[in-house]
HTML snippet that shows the backbone in 3Dmol.js (N, CA, C, O; Angstrom):
<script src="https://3Dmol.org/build/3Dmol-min.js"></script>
<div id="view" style="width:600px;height:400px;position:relative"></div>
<script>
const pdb = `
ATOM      1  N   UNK A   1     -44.432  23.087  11.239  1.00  0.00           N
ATOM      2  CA  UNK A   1     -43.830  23.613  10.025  1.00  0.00           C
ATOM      3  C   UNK A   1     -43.164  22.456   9.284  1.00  0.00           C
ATOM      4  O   UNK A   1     -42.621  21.612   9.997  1.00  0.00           O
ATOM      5  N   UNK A   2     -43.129  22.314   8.158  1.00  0.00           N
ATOM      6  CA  UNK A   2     -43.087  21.266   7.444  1.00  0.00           C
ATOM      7  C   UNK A   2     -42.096  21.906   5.770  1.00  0.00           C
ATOM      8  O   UNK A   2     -42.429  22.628   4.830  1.00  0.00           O
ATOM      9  N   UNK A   3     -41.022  21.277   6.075  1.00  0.00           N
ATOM     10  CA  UNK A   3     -40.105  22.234   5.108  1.00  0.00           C
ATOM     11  C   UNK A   3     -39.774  20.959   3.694  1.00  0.00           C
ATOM     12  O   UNK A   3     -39.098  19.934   3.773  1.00  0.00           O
ATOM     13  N   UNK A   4     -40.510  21.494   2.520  1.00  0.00           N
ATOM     14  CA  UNK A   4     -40.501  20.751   1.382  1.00  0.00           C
ATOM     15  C   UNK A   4     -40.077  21.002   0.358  1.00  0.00           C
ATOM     16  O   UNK A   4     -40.406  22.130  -0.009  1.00  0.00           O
ATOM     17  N   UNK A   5     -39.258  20.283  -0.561  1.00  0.00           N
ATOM     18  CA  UNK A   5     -38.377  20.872  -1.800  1.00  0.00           C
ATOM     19  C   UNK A   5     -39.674  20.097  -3.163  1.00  0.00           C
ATOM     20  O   UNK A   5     -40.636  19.329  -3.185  1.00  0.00           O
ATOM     21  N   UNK A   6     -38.977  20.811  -3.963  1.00  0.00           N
ATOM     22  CA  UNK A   6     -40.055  20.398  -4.958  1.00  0.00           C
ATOM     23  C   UNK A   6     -39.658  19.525  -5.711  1.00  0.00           C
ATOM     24  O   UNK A   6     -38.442  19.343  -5.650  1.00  0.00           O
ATOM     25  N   UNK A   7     -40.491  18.578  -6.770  1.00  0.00           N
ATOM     26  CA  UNK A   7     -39.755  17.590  -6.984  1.00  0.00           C
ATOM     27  C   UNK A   7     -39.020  17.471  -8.112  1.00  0.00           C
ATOM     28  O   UNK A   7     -39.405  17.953  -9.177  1.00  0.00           O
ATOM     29  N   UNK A   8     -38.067  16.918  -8.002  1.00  0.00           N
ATOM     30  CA  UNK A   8     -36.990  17.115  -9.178  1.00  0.00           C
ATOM     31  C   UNK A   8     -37.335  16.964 -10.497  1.00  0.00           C
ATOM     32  O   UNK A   8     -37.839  15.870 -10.751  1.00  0.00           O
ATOM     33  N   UNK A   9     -37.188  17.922 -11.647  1.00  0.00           N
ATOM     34  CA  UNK A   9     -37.528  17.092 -12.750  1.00  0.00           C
ATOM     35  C   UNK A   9     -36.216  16.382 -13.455  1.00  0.00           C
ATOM     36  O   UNK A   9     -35.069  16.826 -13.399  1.00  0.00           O
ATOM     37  N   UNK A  10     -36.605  15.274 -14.080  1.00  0.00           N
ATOM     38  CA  UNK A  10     -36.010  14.790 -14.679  1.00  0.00           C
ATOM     39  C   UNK A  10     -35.578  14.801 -16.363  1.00  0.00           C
ATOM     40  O   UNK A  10     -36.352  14.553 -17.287  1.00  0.00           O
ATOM     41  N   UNK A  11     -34.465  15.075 -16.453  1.00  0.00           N
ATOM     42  CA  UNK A  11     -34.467  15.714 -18.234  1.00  0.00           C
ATOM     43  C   UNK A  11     -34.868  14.473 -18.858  1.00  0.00           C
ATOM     44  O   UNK A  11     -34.514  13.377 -18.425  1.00  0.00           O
ATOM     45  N   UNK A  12     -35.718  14.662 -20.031  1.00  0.00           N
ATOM     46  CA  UNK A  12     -35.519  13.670 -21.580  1.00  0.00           C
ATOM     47  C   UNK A  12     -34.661  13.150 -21.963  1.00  0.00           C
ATOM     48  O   UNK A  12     -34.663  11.959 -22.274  1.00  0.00           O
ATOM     49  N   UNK A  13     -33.769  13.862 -22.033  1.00  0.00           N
ATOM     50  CA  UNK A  13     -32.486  13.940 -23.086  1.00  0.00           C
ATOM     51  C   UNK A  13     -31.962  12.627 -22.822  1.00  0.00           C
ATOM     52  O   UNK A  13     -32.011  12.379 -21.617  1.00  0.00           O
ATOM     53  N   UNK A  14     -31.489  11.719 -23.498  1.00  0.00           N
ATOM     54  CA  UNK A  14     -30.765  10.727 -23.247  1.00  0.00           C
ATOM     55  C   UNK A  14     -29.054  10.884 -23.176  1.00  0.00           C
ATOM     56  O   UNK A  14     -28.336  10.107 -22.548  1.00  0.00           O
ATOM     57  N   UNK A  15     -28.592  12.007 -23.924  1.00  0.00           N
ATOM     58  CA  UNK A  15     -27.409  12.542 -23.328  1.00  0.00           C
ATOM     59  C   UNK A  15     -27.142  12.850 -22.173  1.00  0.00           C
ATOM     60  O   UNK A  15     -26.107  12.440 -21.648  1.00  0.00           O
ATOM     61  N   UNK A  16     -28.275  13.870 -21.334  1.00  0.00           N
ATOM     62  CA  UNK A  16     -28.153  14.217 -20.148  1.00  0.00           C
ATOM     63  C   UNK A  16     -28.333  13.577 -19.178  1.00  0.00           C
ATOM     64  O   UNK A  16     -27.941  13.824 -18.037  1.00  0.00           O
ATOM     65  N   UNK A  17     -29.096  12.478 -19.643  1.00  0.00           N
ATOM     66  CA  UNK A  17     -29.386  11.198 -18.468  1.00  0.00           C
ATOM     67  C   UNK A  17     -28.273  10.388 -18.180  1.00  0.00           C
ATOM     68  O   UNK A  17     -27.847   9.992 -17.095  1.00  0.00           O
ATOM     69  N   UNK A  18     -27.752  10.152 -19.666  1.00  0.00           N
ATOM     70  CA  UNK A  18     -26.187   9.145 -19.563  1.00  0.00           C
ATOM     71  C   UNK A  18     -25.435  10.077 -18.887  1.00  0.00           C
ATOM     72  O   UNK A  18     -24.860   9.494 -17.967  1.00  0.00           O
ATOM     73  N   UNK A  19     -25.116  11.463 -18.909  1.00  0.00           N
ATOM     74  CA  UNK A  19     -24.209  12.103 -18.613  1.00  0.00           C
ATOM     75  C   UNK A  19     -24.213  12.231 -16.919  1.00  0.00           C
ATOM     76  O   UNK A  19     -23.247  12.514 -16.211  1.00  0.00           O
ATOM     77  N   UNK A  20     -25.567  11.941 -16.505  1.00  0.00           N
ATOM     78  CA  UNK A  20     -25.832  12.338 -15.232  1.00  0.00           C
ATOM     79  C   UNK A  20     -25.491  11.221 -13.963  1.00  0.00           C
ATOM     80  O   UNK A  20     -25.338  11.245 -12.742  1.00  0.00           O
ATOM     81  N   UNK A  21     -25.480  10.321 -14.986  1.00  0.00           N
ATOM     82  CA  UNK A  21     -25.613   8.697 -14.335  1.00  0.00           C
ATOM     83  C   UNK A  21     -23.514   8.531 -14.226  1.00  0.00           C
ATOM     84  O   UNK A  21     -22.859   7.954 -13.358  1.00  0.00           O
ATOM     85  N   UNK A  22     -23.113   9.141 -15.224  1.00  0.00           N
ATOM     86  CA  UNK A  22     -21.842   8.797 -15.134  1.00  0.00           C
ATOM     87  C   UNK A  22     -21.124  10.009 -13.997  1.00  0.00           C
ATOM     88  O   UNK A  22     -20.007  10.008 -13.479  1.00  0.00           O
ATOM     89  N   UNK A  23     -21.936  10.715 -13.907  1.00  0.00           N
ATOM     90  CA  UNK A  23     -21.482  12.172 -12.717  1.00  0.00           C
ATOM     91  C   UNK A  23     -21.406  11.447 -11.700  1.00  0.00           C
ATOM     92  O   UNK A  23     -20.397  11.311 -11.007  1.00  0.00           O
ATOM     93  N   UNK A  24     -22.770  10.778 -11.481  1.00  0.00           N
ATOM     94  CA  UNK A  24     -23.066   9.872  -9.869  1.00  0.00           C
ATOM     95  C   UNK A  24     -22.452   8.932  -9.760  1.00  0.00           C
ATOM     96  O   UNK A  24     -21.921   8.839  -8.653  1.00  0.00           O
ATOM     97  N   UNK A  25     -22.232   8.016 -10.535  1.00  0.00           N
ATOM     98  CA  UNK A  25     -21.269   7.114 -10.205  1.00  0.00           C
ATOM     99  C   UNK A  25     -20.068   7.829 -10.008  1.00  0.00           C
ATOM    100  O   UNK A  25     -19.717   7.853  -8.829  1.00  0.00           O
ATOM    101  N   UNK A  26     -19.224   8.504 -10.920  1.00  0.00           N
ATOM    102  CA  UNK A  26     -17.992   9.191 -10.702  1.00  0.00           C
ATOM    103  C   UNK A  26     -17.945   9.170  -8.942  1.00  0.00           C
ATOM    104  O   UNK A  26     -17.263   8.467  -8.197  1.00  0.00           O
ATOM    105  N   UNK A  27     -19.049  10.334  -8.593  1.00  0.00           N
ATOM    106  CA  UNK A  27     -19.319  10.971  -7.157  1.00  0.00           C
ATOM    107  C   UNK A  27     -18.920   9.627  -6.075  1.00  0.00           C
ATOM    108  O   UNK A  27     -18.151   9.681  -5.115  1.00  0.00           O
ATOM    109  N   UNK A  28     -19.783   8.302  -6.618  1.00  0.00           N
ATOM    110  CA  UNK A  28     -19.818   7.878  -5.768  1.00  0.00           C
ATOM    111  C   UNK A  28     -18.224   7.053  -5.650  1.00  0.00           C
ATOM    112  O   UNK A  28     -17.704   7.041  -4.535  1.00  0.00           O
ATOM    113  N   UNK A  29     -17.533   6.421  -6.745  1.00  0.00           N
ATOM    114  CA  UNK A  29     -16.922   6.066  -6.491  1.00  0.00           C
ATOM    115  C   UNK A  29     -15.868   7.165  -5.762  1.00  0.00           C
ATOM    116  O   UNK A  29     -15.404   6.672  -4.733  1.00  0.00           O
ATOM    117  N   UNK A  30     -15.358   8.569  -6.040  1.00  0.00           N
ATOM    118  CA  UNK A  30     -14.276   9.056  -5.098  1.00  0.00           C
ATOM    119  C   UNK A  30     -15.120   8.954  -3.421  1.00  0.00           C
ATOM    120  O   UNK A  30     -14.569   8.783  -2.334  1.00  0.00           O
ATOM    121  N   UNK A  31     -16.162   9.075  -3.624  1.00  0.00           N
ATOM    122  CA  UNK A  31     -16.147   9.076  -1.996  1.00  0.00           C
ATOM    123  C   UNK A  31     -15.993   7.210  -1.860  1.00  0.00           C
ATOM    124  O   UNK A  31     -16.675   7.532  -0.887  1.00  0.00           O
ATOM    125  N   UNK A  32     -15.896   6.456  -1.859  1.00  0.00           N
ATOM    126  CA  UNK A  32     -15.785   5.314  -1.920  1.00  0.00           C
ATOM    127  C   UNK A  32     -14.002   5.173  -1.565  1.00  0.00           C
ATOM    128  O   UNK A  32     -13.505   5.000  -0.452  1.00  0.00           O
ATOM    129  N   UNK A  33     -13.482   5.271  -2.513  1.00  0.00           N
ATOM    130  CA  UNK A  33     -11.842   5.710  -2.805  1.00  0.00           C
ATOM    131  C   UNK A  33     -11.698   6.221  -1.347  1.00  0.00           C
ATOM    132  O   UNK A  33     -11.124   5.504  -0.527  1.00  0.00           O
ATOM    133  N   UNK A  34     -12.311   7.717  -0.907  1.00  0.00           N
ATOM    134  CA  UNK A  34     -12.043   8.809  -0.093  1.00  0.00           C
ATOM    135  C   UNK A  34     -12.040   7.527   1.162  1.00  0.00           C
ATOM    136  O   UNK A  34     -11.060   6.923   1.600  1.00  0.00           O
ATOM    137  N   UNK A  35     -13.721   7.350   1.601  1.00  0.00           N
ATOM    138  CA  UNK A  35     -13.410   5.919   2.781  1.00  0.00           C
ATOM    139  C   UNK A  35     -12.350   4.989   2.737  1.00  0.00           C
ATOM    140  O   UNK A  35     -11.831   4.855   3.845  1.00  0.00           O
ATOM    141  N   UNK A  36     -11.797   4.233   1.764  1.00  0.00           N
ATOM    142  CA  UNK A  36     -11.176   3.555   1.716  1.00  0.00           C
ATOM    143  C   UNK A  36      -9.460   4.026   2.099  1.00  0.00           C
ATOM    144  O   UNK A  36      -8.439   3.349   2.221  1.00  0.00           O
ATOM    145  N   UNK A  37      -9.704   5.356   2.201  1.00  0.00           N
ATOM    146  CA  UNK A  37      -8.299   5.512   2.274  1.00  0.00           C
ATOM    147  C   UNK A  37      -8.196   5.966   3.617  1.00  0.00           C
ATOM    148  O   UNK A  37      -7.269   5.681   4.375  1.00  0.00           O
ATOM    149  N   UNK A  38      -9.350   6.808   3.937  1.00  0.00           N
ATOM    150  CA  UNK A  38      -9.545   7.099   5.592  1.00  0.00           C
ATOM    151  C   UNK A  38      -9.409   5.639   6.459  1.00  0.00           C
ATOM    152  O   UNK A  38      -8.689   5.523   7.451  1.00  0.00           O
ATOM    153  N   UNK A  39     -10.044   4.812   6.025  1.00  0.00           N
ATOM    154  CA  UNK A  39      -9.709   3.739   6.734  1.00  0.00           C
ATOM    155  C   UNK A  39      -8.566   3.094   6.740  1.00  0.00           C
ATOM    156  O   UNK A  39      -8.124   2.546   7.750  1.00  0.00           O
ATOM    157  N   UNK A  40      -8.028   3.099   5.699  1.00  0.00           N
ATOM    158  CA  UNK A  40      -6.692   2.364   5.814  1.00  0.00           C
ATOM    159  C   UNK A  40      -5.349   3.400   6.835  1.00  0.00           C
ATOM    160  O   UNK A  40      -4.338   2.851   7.272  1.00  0.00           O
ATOM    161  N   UNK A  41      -5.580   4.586   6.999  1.00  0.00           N
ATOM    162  CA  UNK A  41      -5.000   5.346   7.555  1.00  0.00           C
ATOM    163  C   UNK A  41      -5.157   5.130   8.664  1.00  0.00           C
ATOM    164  O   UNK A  41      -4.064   5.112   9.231  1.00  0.00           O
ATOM    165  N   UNK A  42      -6.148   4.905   9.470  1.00  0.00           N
ATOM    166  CA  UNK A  42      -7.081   4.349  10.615  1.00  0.00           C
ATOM    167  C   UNK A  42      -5.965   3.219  10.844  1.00  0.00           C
ATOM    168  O   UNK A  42      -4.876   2.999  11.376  1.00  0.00           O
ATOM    169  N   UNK A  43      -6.608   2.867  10.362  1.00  0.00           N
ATOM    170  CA  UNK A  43      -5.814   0.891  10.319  1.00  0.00           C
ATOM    171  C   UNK A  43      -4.354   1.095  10.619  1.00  0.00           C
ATOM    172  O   UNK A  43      -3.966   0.719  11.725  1.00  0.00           O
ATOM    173  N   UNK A  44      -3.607   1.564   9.899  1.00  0.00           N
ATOM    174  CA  UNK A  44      -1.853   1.627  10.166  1.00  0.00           C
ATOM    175  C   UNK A  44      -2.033   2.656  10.766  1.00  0.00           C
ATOM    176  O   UNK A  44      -0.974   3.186  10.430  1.00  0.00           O
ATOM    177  N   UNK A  45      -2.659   3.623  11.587  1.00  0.00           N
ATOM    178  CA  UNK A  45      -2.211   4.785  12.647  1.00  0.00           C
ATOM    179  C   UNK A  45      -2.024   3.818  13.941  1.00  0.00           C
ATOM    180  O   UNK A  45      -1.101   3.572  14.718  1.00  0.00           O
ATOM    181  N   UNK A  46      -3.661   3.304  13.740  1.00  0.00           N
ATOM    182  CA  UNK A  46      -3.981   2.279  15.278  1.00  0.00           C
ATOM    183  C   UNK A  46      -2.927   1.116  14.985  1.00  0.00           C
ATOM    184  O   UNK A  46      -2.287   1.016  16.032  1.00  0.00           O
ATOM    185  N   UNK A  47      -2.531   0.362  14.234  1.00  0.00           N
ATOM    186  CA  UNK A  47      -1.184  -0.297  14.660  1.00  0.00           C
ATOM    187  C   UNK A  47      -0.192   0.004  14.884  1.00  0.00           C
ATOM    188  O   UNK A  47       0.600  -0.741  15.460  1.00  0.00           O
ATOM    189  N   UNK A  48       0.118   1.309  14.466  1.00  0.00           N
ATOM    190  CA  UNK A  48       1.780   2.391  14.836  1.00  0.00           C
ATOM    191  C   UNK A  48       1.494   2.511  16.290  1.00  0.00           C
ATOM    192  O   UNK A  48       2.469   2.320  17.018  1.00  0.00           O
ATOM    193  N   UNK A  49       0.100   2.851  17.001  1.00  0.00           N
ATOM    194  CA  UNK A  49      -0.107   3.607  17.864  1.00  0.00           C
ATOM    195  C   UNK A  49       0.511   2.192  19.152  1.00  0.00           C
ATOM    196  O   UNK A  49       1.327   2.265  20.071  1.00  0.00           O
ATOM    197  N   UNK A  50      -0.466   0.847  18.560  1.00  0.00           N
ATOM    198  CA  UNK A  50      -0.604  -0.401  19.215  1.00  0.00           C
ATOM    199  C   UNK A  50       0.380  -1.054  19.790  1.00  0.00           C
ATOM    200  O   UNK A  50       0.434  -1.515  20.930  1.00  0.00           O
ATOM    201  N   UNK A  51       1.800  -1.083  18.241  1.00  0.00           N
ATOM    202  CA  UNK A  51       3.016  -1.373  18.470  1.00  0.00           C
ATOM    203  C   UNK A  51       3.562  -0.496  19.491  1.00  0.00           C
ATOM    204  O   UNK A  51       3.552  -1.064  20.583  1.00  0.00           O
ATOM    205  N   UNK A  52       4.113   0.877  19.541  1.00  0.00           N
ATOM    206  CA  UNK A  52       4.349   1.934  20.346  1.00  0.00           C
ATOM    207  C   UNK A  52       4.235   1.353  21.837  1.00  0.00           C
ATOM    208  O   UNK A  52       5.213   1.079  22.533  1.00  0.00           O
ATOM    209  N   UNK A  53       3.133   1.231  22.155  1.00  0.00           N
ATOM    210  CA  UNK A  53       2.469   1.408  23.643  1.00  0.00           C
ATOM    211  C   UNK A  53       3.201   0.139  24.136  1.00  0.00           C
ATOM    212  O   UNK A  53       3.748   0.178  25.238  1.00  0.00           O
ATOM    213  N   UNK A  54       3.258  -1.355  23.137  1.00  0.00           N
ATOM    214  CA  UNK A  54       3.146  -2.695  23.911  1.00  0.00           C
ATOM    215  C   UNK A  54       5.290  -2.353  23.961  1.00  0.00           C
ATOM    216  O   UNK A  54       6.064  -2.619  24.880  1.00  0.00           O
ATOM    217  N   UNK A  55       5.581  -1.737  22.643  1.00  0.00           N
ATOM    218  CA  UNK A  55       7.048  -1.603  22.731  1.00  0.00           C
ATOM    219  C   UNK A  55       7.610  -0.934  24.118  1.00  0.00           C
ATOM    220  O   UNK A  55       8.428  -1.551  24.800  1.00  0.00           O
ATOM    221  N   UNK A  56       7.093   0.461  24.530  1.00  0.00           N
ATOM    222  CA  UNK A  56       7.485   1.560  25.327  1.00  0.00           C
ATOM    223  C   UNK A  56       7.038   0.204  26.609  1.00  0.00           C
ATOM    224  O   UNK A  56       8.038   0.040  27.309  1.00  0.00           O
ATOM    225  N   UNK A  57       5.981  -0.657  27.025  1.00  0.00           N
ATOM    226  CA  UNK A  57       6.168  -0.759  28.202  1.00  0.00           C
ATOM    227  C   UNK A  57       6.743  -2.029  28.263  1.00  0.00           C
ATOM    228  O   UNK A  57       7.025  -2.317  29.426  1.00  0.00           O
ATOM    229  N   UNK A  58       6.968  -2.723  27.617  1.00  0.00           N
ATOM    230  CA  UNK A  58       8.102  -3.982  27.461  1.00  0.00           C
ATOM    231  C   UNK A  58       9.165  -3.615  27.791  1.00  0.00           C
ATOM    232  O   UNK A  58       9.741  -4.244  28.678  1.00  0.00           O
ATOM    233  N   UNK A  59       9.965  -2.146  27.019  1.00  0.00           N
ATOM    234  CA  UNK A  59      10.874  -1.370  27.792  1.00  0.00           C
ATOM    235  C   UNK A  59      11.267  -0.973  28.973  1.00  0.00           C
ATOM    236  O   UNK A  59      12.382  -1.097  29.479  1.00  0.00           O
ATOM    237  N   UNK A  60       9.688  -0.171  29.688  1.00  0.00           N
ATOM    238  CA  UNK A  60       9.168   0.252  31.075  1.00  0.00           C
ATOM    239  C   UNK A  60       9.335  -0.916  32.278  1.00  0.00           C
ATOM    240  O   UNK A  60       9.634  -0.634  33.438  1.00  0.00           O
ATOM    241  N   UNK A  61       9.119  -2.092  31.853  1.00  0.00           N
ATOM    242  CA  UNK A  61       8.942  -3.264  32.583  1.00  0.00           C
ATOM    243  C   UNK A  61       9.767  -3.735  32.996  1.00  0.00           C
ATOM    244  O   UNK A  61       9.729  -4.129  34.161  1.00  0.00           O
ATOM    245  N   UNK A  62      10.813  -3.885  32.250  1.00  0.00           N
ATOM    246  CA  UNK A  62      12.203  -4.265  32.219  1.00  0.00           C
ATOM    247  C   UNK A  62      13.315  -3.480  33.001  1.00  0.00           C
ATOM    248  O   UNK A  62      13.740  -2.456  32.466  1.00  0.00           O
ATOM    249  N   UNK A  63      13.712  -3.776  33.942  1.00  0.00           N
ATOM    250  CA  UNK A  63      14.444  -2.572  34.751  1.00  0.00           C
ATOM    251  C   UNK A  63      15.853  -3.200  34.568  1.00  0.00           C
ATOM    252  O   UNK A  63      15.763  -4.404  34.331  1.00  0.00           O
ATOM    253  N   UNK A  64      17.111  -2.744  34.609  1.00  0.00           N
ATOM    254  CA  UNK A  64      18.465  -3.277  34.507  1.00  0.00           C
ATOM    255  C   UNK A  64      18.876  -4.187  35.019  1.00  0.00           C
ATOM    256  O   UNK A  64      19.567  -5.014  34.424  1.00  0.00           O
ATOM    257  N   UNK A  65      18.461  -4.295  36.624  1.00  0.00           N
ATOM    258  CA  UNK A  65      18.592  -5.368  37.627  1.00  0.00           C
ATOM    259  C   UNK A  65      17.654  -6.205  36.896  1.00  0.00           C
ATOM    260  O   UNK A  65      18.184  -7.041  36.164  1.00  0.00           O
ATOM    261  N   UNK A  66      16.127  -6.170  36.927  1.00  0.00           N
ATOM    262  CA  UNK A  66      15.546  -7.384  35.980  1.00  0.00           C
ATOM    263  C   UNK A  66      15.642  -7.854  34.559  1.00  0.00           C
ATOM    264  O   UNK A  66      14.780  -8.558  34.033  1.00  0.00           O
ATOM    265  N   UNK A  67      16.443  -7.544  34.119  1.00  0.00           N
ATOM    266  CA  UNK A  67      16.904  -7.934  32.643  1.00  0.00           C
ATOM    267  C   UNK A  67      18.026  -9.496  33.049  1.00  0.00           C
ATOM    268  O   UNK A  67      18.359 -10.389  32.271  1.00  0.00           O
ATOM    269  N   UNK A  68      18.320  -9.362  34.288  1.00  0.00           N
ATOM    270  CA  UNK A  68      19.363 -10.474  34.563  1.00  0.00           C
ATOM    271  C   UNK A  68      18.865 -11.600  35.552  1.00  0.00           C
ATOM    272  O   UNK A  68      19.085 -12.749  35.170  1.00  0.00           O
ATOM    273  N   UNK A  69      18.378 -11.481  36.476  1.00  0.00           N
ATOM    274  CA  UNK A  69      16.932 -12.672  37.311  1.00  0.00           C
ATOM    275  C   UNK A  69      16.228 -11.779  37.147  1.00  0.00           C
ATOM    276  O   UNK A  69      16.189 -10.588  37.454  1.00  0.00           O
ATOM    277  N   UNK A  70      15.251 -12.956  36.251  1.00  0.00           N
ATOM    278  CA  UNK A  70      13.767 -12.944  36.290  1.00  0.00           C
ATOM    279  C   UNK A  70      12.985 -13.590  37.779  1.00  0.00           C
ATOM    280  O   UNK A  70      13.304 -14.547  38.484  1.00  0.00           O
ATOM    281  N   UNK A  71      11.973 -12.719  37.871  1.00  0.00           N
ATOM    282  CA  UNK A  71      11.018 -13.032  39.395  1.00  0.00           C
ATOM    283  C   UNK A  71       9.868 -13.411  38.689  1.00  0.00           C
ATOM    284  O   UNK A  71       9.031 -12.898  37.946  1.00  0.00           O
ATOM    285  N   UNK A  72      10.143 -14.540  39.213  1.00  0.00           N
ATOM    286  CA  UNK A  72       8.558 -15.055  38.745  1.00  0.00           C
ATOM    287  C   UNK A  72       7.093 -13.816  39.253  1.00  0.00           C
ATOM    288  O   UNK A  72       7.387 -13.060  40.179  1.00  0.00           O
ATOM    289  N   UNK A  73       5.802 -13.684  38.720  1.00  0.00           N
ATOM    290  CA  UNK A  73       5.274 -13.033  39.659  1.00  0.00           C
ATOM    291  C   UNK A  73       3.924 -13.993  40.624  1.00  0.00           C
ATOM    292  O   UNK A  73       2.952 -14.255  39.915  1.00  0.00           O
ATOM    293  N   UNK A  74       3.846 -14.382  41.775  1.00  0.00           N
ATOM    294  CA  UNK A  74       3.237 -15.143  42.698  1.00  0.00           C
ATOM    295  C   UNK A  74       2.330 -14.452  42.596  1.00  0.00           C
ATOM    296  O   UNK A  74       2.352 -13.337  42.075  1.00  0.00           O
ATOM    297  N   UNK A  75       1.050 -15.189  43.242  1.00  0.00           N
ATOM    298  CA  UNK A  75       0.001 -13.921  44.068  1.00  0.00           C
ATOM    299  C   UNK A  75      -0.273 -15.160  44.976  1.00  0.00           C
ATOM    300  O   UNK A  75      -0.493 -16.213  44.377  1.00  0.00           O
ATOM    301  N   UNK A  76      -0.286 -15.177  46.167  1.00  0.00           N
ATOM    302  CA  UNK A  76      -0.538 -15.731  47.515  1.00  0.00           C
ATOM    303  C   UNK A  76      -1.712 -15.403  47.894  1.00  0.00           C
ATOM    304  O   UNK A  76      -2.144 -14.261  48.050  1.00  0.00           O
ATOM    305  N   UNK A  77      -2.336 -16.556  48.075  1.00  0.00           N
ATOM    306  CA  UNK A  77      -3.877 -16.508  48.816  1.00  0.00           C
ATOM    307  C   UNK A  77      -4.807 -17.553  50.037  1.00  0.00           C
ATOM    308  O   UNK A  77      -4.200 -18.454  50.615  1.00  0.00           O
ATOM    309  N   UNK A  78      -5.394 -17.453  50.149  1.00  0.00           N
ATOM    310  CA  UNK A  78      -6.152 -18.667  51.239  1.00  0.00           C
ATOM    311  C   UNK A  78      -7.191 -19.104  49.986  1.00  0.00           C
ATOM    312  O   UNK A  78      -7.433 -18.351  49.042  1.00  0.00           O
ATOM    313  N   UNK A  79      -7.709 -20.325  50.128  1.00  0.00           N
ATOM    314  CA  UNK A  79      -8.789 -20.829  48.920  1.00  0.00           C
ATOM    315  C   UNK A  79      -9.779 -21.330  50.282  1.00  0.00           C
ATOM    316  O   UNK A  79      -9.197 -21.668  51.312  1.00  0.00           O
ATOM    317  N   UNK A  80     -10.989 -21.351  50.235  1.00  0.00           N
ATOM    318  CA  UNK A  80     -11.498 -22.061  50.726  1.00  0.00           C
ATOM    319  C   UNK A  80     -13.070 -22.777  49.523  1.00  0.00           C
ATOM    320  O   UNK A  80     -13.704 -22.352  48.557  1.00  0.00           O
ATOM    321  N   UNK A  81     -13.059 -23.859  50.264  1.00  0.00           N
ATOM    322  CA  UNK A  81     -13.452 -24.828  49.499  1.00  0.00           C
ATOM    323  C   UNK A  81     -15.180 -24.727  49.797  1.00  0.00           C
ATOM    324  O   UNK A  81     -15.717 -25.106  50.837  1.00  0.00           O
ATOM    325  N   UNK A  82     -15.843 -24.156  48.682  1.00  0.00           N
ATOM    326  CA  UNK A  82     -17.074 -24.445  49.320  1.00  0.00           C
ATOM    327  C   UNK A  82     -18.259 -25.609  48.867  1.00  0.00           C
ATOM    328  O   UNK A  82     -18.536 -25.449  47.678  1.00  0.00           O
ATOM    329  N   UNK A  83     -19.140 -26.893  49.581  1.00  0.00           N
ATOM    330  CA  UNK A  83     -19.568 -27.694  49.061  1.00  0.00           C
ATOM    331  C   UNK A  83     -20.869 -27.080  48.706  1.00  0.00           C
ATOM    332  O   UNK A  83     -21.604 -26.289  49.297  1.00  0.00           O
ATOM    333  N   UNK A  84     -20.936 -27.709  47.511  1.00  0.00           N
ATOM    334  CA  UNK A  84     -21.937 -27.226  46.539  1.00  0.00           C
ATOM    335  C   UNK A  84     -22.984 -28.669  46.566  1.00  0.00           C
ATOM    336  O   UNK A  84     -22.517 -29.783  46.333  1.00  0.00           O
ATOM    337  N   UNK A  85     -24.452 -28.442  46.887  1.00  0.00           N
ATOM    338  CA  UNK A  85     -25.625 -29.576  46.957  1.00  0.00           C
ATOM    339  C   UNK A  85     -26.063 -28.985  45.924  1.00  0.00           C
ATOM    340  O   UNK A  85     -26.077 -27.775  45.695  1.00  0.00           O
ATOM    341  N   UNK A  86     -26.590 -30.228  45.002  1.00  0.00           N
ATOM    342  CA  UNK A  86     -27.635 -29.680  43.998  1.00  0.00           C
ATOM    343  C   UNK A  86     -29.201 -30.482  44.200  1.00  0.00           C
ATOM    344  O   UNK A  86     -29.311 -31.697  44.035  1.00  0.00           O
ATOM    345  N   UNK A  87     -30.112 -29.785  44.498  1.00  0.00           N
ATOM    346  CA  UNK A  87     -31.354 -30.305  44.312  1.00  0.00           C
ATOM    347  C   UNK A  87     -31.803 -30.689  43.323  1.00  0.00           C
ATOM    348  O   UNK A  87     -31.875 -29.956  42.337  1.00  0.00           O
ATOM    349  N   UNK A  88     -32.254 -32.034  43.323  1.00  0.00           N
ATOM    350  CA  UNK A  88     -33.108 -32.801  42.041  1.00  0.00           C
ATOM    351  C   UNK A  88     -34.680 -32.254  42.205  1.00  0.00           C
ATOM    352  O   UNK A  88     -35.407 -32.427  43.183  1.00  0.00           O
ATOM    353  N   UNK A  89     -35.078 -31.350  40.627  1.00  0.00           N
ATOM    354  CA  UNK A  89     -35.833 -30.953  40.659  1.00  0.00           C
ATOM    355  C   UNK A  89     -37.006 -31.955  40.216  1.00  0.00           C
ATOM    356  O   UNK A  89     -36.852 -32.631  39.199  1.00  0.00           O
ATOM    357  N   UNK A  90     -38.404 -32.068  41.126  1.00  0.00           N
ATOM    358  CA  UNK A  90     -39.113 -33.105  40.947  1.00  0.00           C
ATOM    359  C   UNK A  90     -40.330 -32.250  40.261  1.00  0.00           C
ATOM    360  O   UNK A  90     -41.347 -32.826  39.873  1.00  0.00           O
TER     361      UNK A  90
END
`;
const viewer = $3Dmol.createViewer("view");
viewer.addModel(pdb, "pdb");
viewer.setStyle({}, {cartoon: {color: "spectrum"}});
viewer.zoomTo();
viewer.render();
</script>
């Protein structure tokens, strides 16, 4: 099944053509506007959201006793050393 519209005609009129051309642009620029503003909302939500999270656990992190010595944080391990041969490819 094959679902087909018919094809548009296009008026003569040179009024209605100018008039039609300035509709579509109109159209296009508010949706243009419309993105531009969705995004910018985007943009300063996700940095309200960004700031928030890094603020609340900078807070979280910080305990009363550690606000006064700082602990370094270590991580302790064994390394072992492994020798690496490289073959010269002939």
């Amino acid at each position: 099944m094959r679902f087909s519209l018919p094809m548009p005609r296009r008026s003569r009129h040179p009024l209605i053509r100018a008039l039609s051309l300035l509709v579509g642009l109109a159209v296009v620029g508010v949706l243009m506007v419309f993105g531009l503003v969705v995004a910018g909302v985007l943009l300063v939500g996700g940095t309200l959201v960004f700031a928030l999270r890094h603020w609340s656990r900078k807070r979280a992190t910080m305990s009363p006793a550690g606000r006064h010595a700082h602990q370094p944080e270590v991580i302790d391990g064994e390394f072992v050393v492994l020798q690496q041969t490289r073959h010269a490819a002939r």
